[in-house]
C-alpha positions in Angstrom: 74.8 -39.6 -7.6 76.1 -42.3 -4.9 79.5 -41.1 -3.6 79.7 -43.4 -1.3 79.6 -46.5 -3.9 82.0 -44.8 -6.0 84.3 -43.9 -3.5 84.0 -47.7 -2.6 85.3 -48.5 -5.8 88.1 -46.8 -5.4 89.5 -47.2 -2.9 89.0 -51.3 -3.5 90.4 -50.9 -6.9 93.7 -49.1 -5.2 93.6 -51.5 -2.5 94.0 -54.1 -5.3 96.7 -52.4 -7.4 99.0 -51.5 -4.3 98.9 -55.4 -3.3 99.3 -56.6 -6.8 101.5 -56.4 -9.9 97.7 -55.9 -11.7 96.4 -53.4 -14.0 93.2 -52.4 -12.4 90.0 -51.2 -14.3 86.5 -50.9 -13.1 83.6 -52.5 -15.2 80.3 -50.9 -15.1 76.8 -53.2 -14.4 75.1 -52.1 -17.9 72.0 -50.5 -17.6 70.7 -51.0 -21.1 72.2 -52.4 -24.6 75.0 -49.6 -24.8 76.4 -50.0 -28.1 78.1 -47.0 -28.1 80.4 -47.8 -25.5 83.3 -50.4 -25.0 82.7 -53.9 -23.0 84.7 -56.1 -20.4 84.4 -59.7 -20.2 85.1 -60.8 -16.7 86.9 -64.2 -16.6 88.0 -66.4 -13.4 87.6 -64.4 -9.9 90.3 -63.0 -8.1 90.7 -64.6 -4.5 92.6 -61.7 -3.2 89.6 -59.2 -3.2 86.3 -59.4 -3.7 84.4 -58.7 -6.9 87.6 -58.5 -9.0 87.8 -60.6 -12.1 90.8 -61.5 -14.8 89.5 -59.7 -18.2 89.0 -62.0 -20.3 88.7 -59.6 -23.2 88.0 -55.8 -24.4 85.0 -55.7 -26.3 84.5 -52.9 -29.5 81.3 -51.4 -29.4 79.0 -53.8 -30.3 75.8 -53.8 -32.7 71.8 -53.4 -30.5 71.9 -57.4 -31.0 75.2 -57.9 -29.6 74.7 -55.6 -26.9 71.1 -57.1 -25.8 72.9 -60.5 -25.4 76.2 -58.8 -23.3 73.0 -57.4 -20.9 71.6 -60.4 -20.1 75.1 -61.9 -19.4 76.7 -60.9 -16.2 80.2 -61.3 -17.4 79.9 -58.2 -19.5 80.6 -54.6 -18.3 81.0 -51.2 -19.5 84.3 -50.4 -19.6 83.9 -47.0 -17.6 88.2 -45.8 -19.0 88.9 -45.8 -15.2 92.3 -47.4 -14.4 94.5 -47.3 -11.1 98.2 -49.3 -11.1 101.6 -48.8 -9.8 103.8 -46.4 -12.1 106.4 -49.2 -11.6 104.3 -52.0 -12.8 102.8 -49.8 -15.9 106.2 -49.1 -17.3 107.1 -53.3 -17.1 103.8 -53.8 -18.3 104.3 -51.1 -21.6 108.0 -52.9 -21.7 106.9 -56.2 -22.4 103.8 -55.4 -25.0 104.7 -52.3 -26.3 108.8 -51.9 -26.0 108.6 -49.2 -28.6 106.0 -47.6 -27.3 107.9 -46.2 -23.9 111.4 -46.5 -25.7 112.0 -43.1 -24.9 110.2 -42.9 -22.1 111.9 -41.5 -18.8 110.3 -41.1 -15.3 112.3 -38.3 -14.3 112.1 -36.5 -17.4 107.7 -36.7 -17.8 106.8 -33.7 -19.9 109.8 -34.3 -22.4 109.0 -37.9 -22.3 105.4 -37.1 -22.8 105.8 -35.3 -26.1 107.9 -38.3 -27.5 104.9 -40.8 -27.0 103.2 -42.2 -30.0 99.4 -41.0 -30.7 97.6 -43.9 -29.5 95.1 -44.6 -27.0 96.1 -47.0 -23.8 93.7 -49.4 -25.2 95.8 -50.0 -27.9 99.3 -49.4 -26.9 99.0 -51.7 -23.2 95.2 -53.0 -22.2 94.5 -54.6 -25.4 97.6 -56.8 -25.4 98.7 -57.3 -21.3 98.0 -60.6 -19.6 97.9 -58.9 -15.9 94.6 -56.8 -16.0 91.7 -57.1 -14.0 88.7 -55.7 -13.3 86.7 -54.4 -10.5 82.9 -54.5 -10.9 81.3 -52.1 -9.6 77.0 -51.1 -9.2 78.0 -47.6 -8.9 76.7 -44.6 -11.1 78.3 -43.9 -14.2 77.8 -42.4 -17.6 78.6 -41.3 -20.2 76.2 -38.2 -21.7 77.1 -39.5 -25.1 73.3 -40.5 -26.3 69.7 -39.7 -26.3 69.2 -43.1 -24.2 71.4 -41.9 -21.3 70.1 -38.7 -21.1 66.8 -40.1 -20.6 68.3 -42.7 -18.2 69.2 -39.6 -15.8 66.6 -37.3 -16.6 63.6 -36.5 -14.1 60.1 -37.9 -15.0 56.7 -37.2 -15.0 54.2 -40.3 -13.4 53.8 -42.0 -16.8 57.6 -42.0 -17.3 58.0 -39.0 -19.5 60.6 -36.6 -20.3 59.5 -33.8 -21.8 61.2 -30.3 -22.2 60.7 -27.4 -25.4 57.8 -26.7 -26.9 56.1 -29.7 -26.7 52.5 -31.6 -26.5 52.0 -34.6 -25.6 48.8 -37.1 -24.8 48.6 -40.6 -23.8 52.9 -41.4 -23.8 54.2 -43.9 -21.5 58.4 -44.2 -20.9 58.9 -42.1 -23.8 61.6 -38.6 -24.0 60.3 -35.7 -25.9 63.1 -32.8 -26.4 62.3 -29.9 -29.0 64.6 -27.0 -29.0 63.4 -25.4 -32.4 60.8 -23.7 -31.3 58.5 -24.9 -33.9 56.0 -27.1 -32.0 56.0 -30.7 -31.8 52.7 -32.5 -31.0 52.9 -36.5 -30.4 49.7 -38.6 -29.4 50.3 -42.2 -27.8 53.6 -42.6 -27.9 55.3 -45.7 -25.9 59.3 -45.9 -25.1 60.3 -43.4 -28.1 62.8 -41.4 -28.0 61.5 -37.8 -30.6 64.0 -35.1 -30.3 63.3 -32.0 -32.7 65.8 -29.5 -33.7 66.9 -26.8 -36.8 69.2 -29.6 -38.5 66.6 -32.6 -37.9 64.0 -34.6 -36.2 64.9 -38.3 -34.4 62.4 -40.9 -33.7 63.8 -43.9 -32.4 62.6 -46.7 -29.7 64.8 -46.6 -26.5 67.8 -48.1 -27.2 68.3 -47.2 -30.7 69.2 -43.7 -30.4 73.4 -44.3 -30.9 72.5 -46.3 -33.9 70.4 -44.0 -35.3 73.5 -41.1 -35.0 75.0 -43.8 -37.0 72.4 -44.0 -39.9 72.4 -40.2 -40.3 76.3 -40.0 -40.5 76.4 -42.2 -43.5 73.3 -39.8 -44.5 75.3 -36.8 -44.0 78.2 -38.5 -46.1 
């Protein structure tokens, strides 16, 4: 929604990567206890640009308490899967943590080279294991549609703070995100930050916050 601040990012995150033998990423201000994505832990400050920070680690997806604490601690970002670096300084960076990785690998040659590569994410194979990555925190808007939570993070809202959309009734809800696409009708009275979503394979009432983990709980249902 804010080109401008992403755009920003950018172009400070290739500013940073040009100057430097780094591998850049951008870390993402949470706006609520994610713990369906990935974190960064900032570490020391970089002096040569502004609001750039050594990683200190790559966090897993974390559990709701884990992810409540990582909010209230500025150190901790989303980790957005954004990178910018110098081809040069990505192939001596695979070299030294991952020699088998890009054993085979050959600049001049890319889509042969490509097809050689191991089937593993660049998590695994470079960030997780490199000593010269930083990141770039950034304000700017990002998400991932991946839950209920974010959805109703970017969806329009009525003056109580409602989403509401399907065949639905509601009365006396405050911050809460009502979705029924079944067509059979869903009536909810006093409801206060809930997520209820109603569909053919299921219904889902959650508070905010919980809706990732409760796609958990009803895997290990399905199963």
């Amino acid at each position: 929604q804010n080109e401008k601040a992403f755009q920003k990012t950018l172009h400070s995150a290739i500013s940073l990567a040009q100057k430097t033998t780094q591998l850049v990423t951008i870390g993402i201000k949470p706006a609520f206890p994610a713990t369906g994505y990935g974190y960064i832990q900032a570490g020391a400050p970089i002096s040569t640009a502004s609001n750039a920070f050594k990683v200190a680690r790559f966090v897993e997806k974390p559990n709701h308490r884990k992810a409540l604490s990582y909010l209230k601690d500025a150190r901790f970002l989303w980790n957005g899967g954004i990178f910018t670096w110098r081809a040069g300084v990505l192939i001596d960076s695979l070299k030294k943590v991952s020699p088998n990785f890009c054993a085979n690998f050959d600049l001049k040659k890319l889509s042969a080279s490509y097809k050689k590569l191991p089937n593993i994410s660049i998590d695994y194979a470079l960030l997780e294991k490199a000593d010269n990555i930083v990141v770039q925190k950034t304000q700017m808007d990002w998400c991932d549609m991946g839950s209920w939570d974010m959805f109703f993070e970017k969806s329009k809202k009525d003056g109580s703070g409602n989403f509401s959309d399907g065949v639905v009734a509601h009365k006396d809800s405050r911050g809460s995100f009502f979705l029924n696409p079944s067509g059979v009708p869903l009536v909810v009275l006093g409801a206060q930050d809930l997520i209820v979503v109603q569909t053919s394979q299921g219904t889902l009432i959650c508070k905010k916050s919980l809706s990732e983990e409760a796609a958990l709980l009803f895997k290990k249902m399905a199963h």
